[in-house]
ROFILUM-664460 format. One record per residue (C-alpha): residue in three letters; x, y, z; residue number from 1. Coordinates in nm, 4 decimals, m for minus. Layout:
BEGIN
  rest        xx        yy        zz   nr
   ALA         X         Y         Z  NUM
...
***
This chain:
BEGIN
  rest        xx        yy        zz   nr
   UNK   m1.2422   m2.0093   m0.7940    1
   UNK   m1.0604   m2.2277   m1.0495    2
   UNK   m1.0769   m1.9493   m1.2968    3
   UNK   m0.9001   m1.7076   m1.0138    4
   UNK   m0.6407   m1.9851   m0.9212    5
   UNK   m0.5625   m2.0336   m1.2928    6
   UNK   m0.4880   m1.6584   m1.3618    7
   UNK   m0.2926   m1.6383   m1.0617    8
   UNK   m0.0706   m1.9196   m1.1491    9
   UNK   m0.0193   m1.7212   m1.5092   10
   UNK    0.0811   m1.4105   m1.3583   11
   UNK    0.3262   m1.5391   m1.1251   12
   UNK    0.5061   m1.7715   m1.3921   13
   UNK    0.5047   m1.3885   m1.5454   14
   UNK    0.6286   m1.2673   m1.2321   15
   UNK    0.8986   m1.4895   m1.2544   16
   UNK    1.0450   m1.4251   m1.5794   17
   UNK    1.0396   m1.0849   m1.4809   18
   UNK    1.2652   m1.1541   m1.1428   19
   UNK    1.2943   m1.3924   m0.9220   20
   UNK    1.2453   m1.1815   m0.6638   21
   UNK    0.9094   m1.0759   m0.7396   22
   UNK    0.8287   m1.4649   m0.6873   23
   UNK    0.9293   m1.4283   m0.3428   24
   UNK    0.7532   m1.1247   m0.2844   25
   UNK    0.4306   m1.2515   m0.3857   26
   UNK    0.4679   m1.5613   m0.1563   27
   UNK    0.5106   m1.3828    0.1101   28
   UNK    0.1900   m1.1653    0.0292   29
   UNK   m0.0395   m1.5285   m0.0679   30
   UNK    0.0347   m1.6366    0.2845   31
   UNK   m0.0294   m1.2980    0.4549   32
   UNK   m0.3391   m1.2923    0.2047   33
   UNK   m0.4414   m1.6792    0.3655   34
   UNK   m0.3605   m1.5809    0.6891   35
   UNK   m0.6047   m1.3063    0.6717   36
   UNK   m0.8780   m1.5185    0.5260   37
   UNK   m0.8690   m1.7206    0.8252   38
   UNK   m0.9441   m1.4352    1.0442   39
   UNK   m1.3356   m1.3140    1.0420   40
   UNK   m1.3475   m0.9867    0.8403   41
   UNK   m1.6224   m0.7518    0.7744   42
   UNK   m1.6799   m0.7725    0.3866   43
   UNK   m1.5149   m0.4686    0.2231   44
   UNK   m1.7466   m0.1299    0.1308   45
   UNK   m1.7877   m0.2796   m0.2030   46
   UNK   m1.9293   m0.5844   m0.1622   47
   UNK   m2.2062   m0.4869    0.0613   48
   UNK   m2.5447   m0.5229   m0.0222   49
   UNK   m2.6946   m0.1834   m0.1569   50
   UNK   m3.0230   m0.0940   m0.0996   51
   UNK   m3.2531   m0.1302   m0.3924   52
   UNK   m3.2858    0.1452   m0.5594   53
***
């Protein structure tokens, strides 16, 4: 989870040399993204369990 944090952090100082606008943007997603967490989700097709083949 660090590892993820510490990537994300990266990109967005990236982001933001890019335009400061894009900063925004992507704060507004992070909390949409945390709101979501908090909300009891079925885990996407992709990270379901596959039957052994």
């Amino acid at each position: 989870m660090v590892i993820v944090m510490a990537q994300e952090t990266q990109l967005r100082a990236d982001f933001i040399r890019l335009d400061p606008k894009i900063d925004r943007v992507a704060t507004e997603l992070r909390q949409q993204i945390h709101e979501e967490k908090l909300l009891p989700q079925p885990p996407p097709e992709n990270e379901k369990t596959l039957p052994d083949q």
